[in-house]
C-alpha positions, 0 to 999 in steps of 0.5 A: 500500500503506498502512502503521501511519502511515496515518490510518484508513481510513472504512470506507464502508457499502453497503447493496445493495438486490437480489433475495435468492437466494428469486428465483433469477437473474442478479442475485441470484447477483451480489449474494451474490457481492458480499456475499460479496466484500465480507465482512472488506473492511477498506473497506466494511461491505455489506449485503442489503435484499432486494426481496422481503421475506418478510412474517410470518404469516399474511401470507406466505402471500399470496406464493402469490398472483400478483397479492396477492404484489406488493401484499404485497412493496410493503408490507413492502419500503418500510418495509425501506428507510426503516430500512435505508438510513438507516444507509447512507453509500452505497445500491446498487441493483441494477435491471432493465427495465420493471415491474420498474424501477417496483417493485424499484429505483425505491422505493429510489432514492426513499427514498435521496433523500428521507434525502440518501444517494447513489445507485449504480444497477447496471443489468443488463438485456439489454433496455435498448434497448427498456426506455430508448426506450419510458420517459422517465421511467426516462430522467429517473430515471436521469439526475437521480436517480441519482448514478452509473449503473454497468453490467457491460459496454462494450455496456450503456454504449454503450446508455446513452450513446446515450440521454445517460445516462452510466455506468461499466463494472464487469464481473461477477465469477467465482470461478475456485476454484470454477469449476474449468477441465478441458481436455476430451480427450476431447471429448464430445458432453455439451451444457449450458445453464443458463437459465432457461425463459422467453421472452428465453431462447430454450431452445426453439432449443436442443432444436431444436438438439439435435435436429439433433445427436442425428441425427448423434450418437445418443450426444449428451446434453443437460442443461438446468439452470433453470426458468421458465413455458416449462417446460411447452411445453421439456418437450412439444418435447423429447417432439414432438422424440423426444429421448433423453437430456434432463435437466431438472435444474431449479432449483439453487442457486448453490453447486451449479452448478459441478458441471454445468459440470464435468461437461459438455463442450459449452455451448450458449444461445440467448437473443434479447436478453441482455447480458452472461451469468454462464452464459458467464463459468462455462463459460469458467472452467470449460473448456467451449467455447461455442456462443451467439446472438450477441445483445446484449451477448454478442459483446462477451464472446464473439468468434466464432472467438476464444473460442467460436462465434456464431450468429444468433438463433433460428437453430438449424441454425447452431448444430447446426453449431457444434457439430458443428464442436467435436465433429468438430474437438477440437483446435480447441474445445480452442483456444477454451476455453483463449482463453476462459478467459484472458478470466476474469482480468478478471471476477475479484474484485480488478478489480471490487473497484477498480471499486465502491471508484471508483464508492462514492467518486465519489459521496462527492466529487461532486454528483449530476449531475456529469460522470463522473470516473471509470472502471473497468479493463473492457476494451471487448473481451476482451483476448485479441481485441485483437491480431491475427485470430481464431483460424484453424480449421474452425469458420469453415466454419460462419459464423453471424456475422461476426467483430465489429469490437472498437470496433463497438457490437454 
């Protein structure tokens, strides 16, 4: 705790060079969630420089154009950091995988280094393992280039160190004022999913899943929250299905979202490669029972028995069970929920906040390339998973998965 004779604090600028909330997705709704953190920190002044800049007239309307739209947002977004990150102490950047790494954080990691300013790369994408095989360069990049590569989760840092590219863990952070938790007594077969409509994501095994629930269950709702290019094809599978009571929500905006949570009772997402989901820290917070793949980084959240159930990928007679196994076993579904959501005091604000203040700092100190110091609180496992087995119950009729080991690297 500092007090009036403590010297000044340097208040450290962060510029968070990410997808504004135009491009709607995980990482967009992370960095304005760190903005927002961050707004009267007496540390750090933090600011956006959007990957997608929006160019003025007549040139915006190029932005329609597929192929033109990238041309047009390089033009704009190069010159955006060169003015920008020069006022910066500290440049961080959010990134993904394959063309993406090219376009959006390579230019500003280019930039950063050509004006002398450290470099926090804050990599995201559940598709690292192939992305870091196939491309040496993002190898090299992340391994020369980059003063501190940071990641959300224990299974993105066990990815990475198998490439020998070292990281930090600072976990993702959820609002538990916004994200309210209700015990649901009673449980209804009222399903969520909240992701969007492209091909990792996998939104076709749900419907599929649906419909198996809704032959035994014709009460059952499903609502599907999102957009994408599968839209079309989500759509003509619900009709080939004879689904009732599918609502397609589409797209909303992040400040609106916590009312579908609310209103639900059952989550459901079957994605084939994801890392470590904000969809199911929100339905944690938020006191629904949760149905997942257990895929990527996701068991690493997620025990199966312990705070949700899992099932393999693109297996959705697996996970018509599960849940059959949360509507006809309320009390168990109600044990999970409230196991899940003991989990979420570790994706709060004040243990990420500790986590970026370590990771800004480091690279103040240290050279680029140096051995990491460093670390943040993030356990390898949700902390309720430490002791003791999983939660005994009737949704270990079901299997899906295995119970995972907490020190095996899923």
């Amino acid at each position: 705790m500092r007090d009036a004779h403590d010297p000044p604090l340097h208040i450290l600028r962060i510029a968070i060079v990410a997808a504004s909330l135009r491009i709607l997705g995980g990482q967009a709704v992370q960095a304005q969630r760190l903005l927002d953190a961050w707004k009267g920190d007496p540390e750090i002044d933090a600011w956006l420089v959007p990957i997608n800049p929006v160019p003025p007239r007549p040139f915006d309307a190029l932005l329609s154009v597929k192929y033109a739209r990238t041309i047009v947002t390089q033009l704009w977004y190069w010159p955006l950091l060169a003015r920008e990150l020069r006022r910066a102490d500290v440049v961080h950047v959010f990134s993904a995988s394959y063309s993406s790494f090219l376009l959006a954080p390579l230019p500003a990691i280019v930039i950063a280094t050509l004006l002398g300013r450290p470099v926090v790369l804050n990599y995201h994408s559940g598709e690292a393992p192939d992305h870091l095989r196939r491309s040496a360069f993002a190898r090299r990049v992340m391994r020369r280039w980059v003063d501190v590569n940071v990641v959300p989760s224990a299974f993105l840092r066990d990815v990475l160190a198998s490439f020998g590219i070292p990281s930090l863990a600072v976990p993702n952070t959820i609002d538990l004022q916004e994200f309210v938790y209700r015990v649901r007594d009673p449980l209804r077969p009222r399903i969520l999913s909240t992701r969007n409509f492209e091909p990792l994501y996998n939104v076709a095994a749900v419907l599929r899943a649906f419909a198996r629930v809704q032959a035994r269950r014709a009460d059952a709702t499903l609502t599907l929250v999102g957009s994408g290019s599968r839209e079309p094809a989500l759509r003509a599978l619900a009709t080939h299905l004879n689904l009732r009571h599918v609502t397609f929500a589409g797209r909303v905006p992040p400040s609106d979202i916590h009312r579908y949570y609310a209103e639900a009772d059952i989550y459901v997402q079957t994605p084939a490669i994801d890392n470590m989901p904000l969809s199911v820290l929100e339905a944690f917070a938020s006191g629904l029972p949760v149905v997942s793949t257990g895929v990527g980084g996701v068991p690493t959240i997620l025990t199966h028995g312990v705070h949700g159930l899992l099932a393999p990928a693109d297996a959705d007679e697996a996970v018509a069970a599960h849940v059959m196994t949360l509507l006809e076993s309320p009390v168990y579904a109600r044990q999970l929920a409230a196991a899940a959501r003991g989990t979420c005091t570790g994706y709060e604000w004040p243990v990420a906040r500790e986590g970026w203040l370590a990771a800004y700092r480091s690279v103040m100190t240290r050279g680029r390339g140096a051995d990491l110091e460093v670390r943040s609180d993030i356990p390898e496992y949700p902390p309720d998973a430490r002791g003791g087995g999983p939660l005994r119950g009737p949704g270990r009729l079901h299997g899906g998965v295995p119970d995972p080991s907490p020190h095996e690297s899923v």
